[in-house]
C-alpha positions in Angstrom: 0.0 0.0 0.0 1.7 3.0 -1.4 1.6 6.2 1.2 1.8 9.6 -0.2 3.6 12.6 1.7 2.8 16.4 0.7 5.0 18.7 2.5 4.9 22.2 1.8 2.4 25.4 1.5 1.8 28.7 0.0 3.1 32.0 1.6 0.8 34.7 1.7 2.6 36.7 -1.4 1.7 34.0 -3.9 -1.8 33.1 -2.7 -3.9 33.4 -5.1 -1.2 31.4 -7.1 -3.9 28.5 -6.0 -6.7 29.6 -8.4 -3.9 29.5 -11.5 -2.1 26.3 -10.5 -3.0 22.8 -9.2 -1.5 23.0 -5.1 1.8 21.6 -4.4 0.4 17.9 -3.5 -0.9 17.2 -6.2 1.5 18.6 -8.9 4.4 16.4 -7.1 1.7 13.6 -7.9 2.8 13.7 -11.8 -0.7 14.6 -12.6 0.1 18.2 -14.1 3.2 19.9 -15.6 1.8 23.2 -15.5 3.9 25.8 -13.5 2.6 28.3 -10.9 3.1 32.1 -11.2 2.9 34.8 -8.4 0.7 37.4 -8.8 1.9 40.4 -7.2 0.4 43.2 -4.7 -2.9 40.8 -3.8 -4.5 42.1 -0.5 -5.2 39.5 1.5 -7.9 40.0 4.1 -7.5 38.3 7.5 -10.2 36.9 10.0 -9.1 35.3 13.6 -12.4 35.5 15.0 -13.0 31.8 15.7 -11.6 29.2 17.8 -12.4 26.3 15.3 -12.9 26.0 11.3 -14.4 23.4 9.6 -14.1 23.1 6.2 -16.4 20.9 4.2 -20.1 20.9 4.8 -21.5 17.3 4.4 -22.8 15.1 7.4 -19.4 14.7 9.0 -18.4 18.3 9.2 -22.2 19.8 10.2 -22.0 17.3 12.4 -18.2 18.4 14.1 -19.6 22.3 13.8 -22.7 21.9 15.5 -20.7 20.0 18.0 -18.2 22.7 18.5 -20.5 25.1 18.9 -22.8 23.0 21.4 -19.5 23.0 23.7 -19.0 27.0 24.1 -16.3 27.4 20.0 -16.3 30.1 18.1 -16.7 28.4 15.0 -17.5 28.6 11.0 -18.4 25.7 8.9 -17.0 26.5 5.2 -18.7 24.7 2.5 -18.3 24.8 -1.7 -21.5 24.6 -2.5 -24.7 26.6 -1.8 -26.1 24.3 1.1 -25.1 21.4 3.5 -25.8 18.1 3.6 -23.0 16.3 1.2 -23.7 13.4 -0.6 -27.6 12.8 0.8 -28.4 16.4 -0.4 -26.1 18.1 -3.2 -25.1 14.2 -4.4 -28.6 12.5 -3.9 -27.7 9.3 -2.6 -31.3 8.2 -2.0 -31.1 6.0 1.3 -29.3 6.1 4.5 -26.8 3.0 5.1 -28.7 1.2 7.9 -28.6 2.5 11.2 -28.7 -0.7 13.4 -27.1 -3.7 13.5 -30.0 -5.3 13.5 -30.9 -5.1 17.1 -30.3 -1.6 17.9 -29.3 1.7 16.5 -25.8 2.1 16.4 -25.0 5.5 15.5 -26.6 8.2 18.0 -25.9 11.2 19.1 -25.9 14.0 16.6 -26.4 11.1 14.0 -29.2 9.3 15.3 -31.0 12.9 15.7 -30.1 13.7 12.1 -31.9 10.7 11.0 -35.2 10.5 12.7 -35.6 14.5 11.5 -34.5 13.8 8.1 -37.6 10.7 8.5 -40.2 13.4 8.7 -39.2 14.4 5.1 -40.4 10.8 4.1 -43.5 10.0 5.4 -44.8 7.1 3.3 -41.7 5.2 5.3 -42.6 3.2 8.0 -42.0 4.3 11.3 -40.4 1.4 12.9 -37.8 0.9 9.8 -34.0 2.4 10.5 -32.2 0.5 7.8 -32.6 1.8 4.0 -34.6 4.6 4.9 -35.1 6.9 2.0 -33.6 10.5 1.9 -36.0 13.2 0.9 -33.0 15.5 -0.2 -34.5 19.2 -0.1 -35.8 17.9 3.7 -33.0 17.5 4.8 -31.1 20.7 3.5 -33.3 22.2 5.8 -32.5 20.0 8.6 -28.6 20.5 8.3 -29.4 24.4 8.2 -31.2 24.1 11.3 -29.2 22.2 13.2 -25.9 23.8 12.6 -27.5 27.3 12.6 -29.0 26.4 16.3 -25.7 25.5 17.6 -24.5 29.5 16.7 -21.9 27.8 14.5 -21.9 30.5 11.5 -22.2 29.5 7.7 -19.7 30.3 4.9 -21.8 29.3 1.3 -20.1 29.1 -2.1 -16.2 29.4 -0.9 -13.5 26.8 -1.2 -10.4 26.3 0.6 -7.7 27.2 -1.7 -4.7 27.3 -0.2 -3.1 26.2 3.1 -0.7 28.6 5.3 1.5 27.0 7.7 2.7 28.4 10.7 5.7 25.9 11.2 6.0 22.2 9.6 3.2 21.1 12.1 0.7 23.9 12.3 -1.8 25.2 10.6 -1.5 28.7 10.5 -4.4 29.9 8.3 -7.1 28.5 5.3 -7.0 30.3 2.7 -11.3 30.7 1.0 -11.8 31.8 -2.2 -14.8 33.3 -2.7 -16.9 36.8 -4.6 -14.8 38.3 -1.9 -12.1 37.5 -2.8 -9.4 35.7 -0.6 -9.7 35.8 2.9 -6.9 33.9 5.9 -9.3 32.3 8.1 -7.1 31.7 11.1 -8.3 29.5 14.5 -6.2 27.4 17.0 -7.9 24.2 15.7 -8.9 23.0 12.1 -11.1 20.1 10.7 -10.7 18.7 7.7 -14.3 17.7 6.6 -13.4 18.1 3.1 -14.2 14.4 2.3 -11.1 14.1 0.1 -8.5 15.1 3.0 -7.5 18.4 1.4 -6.5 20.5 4.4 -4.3 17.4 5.5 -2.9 16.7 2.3 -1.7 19.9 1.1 -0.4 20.7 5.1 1.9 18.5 4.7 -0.1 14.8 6.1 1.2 11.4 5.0 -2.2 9.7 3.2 -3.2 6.7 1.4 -5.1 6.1 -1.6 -7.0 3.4 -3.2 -5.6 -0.2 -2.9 -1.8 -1.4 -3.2 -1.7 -0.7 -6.5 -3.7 2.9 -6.2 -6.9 1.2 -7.7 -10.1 3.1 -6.1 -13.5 1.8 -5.8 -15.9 3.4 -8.8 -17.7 6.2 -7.9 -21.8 6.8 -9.1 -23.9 10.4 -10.3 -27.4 10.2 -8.5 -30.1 11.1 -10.4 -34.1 11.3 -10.0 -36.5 10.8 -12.3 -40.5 12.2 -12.1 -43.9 11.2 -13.5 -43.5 7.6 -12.6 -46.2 5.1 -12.3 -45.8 4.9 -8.6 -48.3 2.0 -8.6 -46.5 0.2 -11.5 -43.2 0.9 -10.1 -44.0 -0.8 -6.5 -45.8 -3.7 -6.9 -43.6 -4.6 -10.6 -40.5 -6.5 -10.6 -37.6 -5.3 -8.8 -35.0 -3.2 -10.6 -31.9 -4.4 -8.7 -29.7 -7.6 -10.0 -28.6 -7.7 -6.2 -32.5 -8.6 -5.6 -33.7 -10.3 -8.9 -30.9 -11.6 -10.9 -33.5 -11.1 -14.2 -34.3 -7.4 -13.2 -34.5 -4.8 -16.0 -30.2 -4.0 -15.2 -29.3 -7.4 -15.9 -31.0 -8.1 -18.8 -30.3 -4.9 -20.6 -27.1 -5.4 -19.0 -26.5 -8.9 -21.3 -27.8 -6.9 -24.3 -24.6 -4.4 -24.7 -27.0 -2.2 -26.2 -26.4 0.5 -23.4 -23.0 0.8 -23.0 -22.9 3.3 -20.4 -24.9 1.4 -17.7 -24.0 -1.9 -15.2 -25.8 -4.3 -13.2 -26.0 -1.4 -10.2 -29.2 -0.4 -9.1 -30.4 1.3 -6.0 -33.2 3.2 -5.8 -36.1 4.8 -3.8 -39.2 6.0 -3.6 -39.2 9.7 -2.3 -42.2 10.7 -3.2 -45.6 10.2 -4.9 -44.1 9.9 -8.9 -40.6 10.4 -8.0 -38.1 7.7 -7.8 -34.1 8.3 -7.4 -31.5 6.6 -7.9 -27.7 5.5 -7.3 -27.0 3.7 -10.1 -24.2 2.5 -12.4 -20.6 3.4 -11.9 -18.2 5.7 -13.3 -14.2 5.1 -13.2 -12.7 7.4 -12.4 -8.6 7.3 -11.9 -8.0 9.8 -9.2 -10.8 11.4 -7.5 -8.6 14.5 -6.7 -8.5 15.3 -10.4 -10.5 18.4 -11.3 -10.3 17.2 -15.1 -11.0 14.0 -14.4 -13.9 14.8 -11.9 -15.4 16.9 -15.1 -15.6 14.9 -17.1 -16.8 12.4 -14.8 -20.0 14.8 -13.9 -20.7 15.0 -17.9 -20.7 10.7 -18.5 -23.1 11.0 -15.4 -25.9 12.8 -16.8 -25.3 11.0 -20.1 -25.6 7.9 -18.0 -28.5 9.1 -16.4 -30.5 9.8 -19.5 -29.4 6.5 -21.1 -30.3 4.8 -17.7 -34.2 6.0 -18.4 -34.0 4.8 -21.8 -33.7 1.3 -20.8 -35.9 1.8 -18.1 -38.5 3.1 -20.6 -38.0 -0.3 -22.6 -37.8 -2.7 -19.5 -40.4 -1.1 -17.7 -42.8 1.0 -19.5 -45.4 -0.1 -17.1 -43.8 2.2 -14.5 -41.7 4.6 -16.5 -43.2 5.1 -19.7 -44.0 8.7 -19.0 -41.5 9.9 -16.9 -38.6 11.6 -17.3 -34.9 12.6 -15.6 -35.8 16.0 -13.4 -32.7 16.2 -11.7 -29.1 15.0 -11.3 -26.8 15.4 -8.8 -24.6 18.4 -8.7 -21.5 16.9 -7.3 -20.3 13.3 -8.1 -20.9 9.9 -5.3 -17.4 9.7 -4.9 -16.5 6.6 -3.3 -12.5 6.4 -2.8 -9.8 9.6 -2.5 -7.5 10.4 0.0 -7.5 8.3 3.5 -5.0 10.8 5.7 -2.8 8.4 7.8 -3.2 9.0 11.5 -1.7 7.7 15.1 -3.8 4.9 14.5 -4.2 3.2 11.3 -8.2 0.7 11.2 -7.9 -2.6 9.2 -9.8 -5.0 7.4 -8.4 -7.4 10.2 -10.1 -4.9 13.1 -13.3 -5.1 11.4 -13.4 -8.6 11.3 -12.4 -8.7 15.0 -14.9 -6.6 15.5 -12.2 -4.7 17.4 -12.7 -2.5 20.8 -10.3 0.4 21.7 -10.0 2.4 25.1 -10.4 5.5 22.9 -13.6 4.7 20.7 -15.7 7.6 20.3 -18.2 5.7 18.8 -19.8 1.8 17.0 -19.5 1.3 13.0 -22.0 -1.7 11.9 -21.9 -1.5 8.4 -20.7 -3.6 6.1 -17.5 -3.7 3.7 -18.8 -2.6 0.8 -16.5 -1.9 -2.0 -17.2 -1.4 -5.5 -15.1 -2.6 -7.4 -16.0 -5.7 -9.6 -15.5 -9.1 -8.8 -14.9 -8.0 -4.6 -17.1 -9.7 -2.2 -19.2 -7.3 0.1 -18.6 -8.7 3.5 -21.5 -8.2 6.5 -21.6 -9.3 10.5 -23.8 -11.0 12.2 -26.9 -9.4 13.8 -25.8 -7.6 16.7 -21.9 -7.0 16.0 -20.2 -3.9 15.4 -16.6 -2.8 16.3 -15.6 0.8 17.9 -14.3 3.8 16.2 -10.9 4.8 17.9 -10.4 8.3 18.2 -6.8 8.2 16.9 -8.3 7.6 13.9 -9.2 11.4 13.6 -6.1 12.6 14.4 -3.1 12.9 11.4 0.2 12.0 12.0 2.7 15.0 12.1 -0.4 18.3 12.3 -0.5 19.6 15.8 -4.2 21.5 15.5 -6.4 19.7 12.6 -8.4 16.9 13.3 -10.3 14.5 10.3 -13.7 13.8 10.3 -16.0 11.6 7.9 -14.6 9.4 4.6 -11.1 10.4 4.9 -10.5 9.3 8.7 -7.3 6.8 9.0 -8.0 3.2 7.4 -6.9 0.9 5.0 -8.5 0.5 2.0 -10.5 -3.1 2.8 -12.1 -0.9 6.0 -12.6 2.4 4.3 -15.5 -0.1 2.3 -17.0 0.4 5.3 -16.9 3.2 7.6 -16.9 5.7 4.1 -20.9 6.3 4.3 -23.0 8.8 6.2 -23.9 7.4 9.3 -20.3 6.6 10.9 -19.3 10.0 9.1 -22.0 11.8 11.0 -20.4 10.2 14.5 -16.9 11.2 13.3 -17.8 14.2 12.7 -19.1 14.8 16.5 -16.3 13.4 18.1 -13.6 15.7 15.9 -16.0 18.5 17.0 -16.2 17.9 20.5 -12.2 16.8 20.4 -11.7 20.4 18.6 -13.1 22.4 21.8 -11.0 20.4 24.1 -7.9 21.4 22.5 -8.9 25.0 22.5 -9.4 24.8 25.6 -6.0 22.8 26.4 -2.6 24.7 27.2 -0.7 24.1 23.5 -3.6 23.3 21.5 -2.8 19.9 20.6 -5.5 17.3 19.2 -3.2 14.8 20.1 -3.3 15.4 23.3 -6.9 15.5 24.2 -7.8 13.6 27.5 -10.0 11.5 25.8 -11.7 10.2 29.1 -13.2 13.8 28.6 -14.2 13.4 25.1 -16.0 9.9 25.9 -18.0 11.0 29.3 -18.8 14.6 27.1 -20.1 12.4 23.8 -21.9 9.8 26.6 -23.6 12.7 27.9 -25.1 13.5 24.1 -26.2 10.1 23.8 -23.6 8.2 21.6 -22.9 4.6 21.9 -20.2 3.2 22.3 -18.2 0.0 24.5 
């Protein structure tokens, strides 16, 4: 398993080099031969009004803000896009991983009340059912803006980090937010690096991993949702899925070749009277950290996504005759990037143990699921999870950022699993609470956090854990 390292960062006189150049890690990645240039006399505004940032505003990092907040931070949650939620909002997935192991909910806290809200969006579910529940995605946009608005955490729309300053080797000194304001230094004692693709660590300076030992990541998906179905038809007909019906509509225009963009993979869900979406097909996509790549990948989506209906409008017509793609997702299901290495490195070998640490900040049930073809998924048993250890969150050789959600420190066998929303969400709480500790701490450190502190404080919220 290859490790990458990504030392060095921009000084404040070449900033906005960043919007002109690919940043440092990834040009040493052989990706890009393009130079940088240094634009001269840019005024660079400064802010140090918070004790913590988070940057990246999907489940794991509303979670960490609201959590920050809760405890008595200063903070601001910076996200790209023009509302929070990640993947189940901007990217559509249509259905929550499950949230027990079969017996129980695993994932509370700020996760478990995340879930029941976002269950009021989707009525026609049943209200005993926790595992597969469907996403209603404008519902719960307006649950991650209340939530993180009601903690007093403040909200940064439509800005990107751009740039890291470093203080010393293993400090973050500043994120640098482009934005229609232009740049601005955000400067706080302690970062978290929500980002989903480990950007903040990677371009500080972190040690990560990526895809397997020969770089390979798992495929990633566009989400789409199409309207004026047969609701009727579409419930009570045959089941789309292979998974579920090994002669569903996927796998027998699948064995056609007539539709080359699409594959046997099928999810999909009912979120309203009419409207069905879906997470279907896969896209390969080299290196998930690839703007070009990741461009072209959102254009073979929609493509995908129209070509999907097509062959849903010849396999099914009962259902979809009529209906018609209304919306796709406006950033890509990316399933594989960066993994930033930290004190404590999960396994495939501690998921099968179903593992226990003295520092978990929290239970993982779900199962290894990696897509990529011809790998097995592998599941527990009812009732089995393992714990979440909090040095995890915590990247080797940074002083003051923490990682929260997809890009937490695992191998690539246990990334299959702890990658979706639900152990993101309790991440994402623990980083958060972890964050005001070390504000609170003498030097600052995340590594350093009494974590006896950070388990009785997350016990007190209602998280689960050994």
């Amino acid at each position: 398993m290859s490790t990458c390292s990504r030392r060095g960062f921009l000084k404040t006189a070449a900033l906005l080099a960043a919007a002109t150049a690919i940043p440092s890690g990834l040009a040493a990645a052989g990706k890009d031969r393009r130079g940088s240039m240094k634009l001269k006399d840019q005024n660079v505004k400064v802010d140090d009004s918070y004790d913590v940032i988070v940057a990246g505003g999907g489940p794991a990092g509303c979670a960490a803000a609201t959590a920050a907040a809760r405890e008595g931070n200063r903070v601001l949650l910076i996200e790209s896009t023009g509302n929070l939620g990640g993947l189940g909002t901007s990217g559509m997935v249509p259905a929550w991983c499950p949230f027990t192991d079969g017996e129980k909910i695993i994932y509370r806290g700020l996760a478990e009340r995340v879930f029941r809200e976002a269950k009021k969006g989707v009525p026609h579910e049943p209200a005993d059912k926790f595992d597969w529940v469907t996403i209603n995605p404008e519902y719960l946009i307006g649950v991650y803006d209340r939530m993180v608005s009601e903690s007093g955490a403040d909200i940064l729309f439509f800005s990107r980090v751009a740039a890291v300053e470093m203080d010393s080797n293993d400090t973050v000194d500043a994120l640098i937010v482009a934005n229609k304001g232009g740049l601005t230094a955000y400067k706080a004692p302690v970062f978290i690096d929500a980002t989903g693709d480990g950007d903040i660590c990677a371009w500080a300076g972190a040690d990560y991993l990526k895809g397997d030992s020969e770089g390979v990541l798992q495929k990633s998906t566009l989400c789409f949702s199409v309207a004026n179905v047969d609701t009727k038809a579409y419930l009570e007909g045959p089941e789309l899925h292979s998974g579920h019906n090994p002669d569903s509509a996927s796998a027998r225009a699948f064995r056609t070749g007539r539709y080359p963009l699409l594959d046997t993979h099928c999810c999909h869900n009912l979120v309203g009277p009419g409207v069905v979406q879906f997470n279907a097909n896969h896209i390969e996509i080299k290196d998930t950290t690839d703007p070009r790549q990741l461009s072209d990948a959102m254009r073979l989506g929609r493509q995908t996504a129209d070509q999907h209906l097509e062959m849903l409008k010849e396999y099914r017509p009962d259902a979809f005759r009529d209906a018609f793609v209304v919306k796709t997702a406006i950033i890509p299901g990316i399933r594989d990037s960066r993994r930033i290495v930290g004190d404590y490195l999960f396994t495939g070998d501690d998921w099968r143990a179903r593992r226990t640490f003295d520092d978990e900040i929290g239970r993982n049930c779900y199962f290894i699921d990696i897509h990529k073809s011809g790998v097995p998924h592998v599941h527990y048993n009812r009732g089995e999870s393992h714990g979440i250890p909090y040095r995890c969150l915590t990247p080797k050789g940074l002083r003051n950022v923490l990682t929260a959600g997809r890009c937490i420190s695992t191998d690539d066998e246990a990334y299959g699993s702890l990658r979706v929303m639900p152990p993101c969400l309790v991440t994402g709480e623990a980083a958060g609470i972890a964050a005001f500790l070390a504000t609170t701490s003498g030097d600052k450190d995340i590594h350093g956090v009494d974590v006896t502190d950070l388990r009785r404080r997350l016990k007190a919220h209602g998280q689960y854990f050994v």
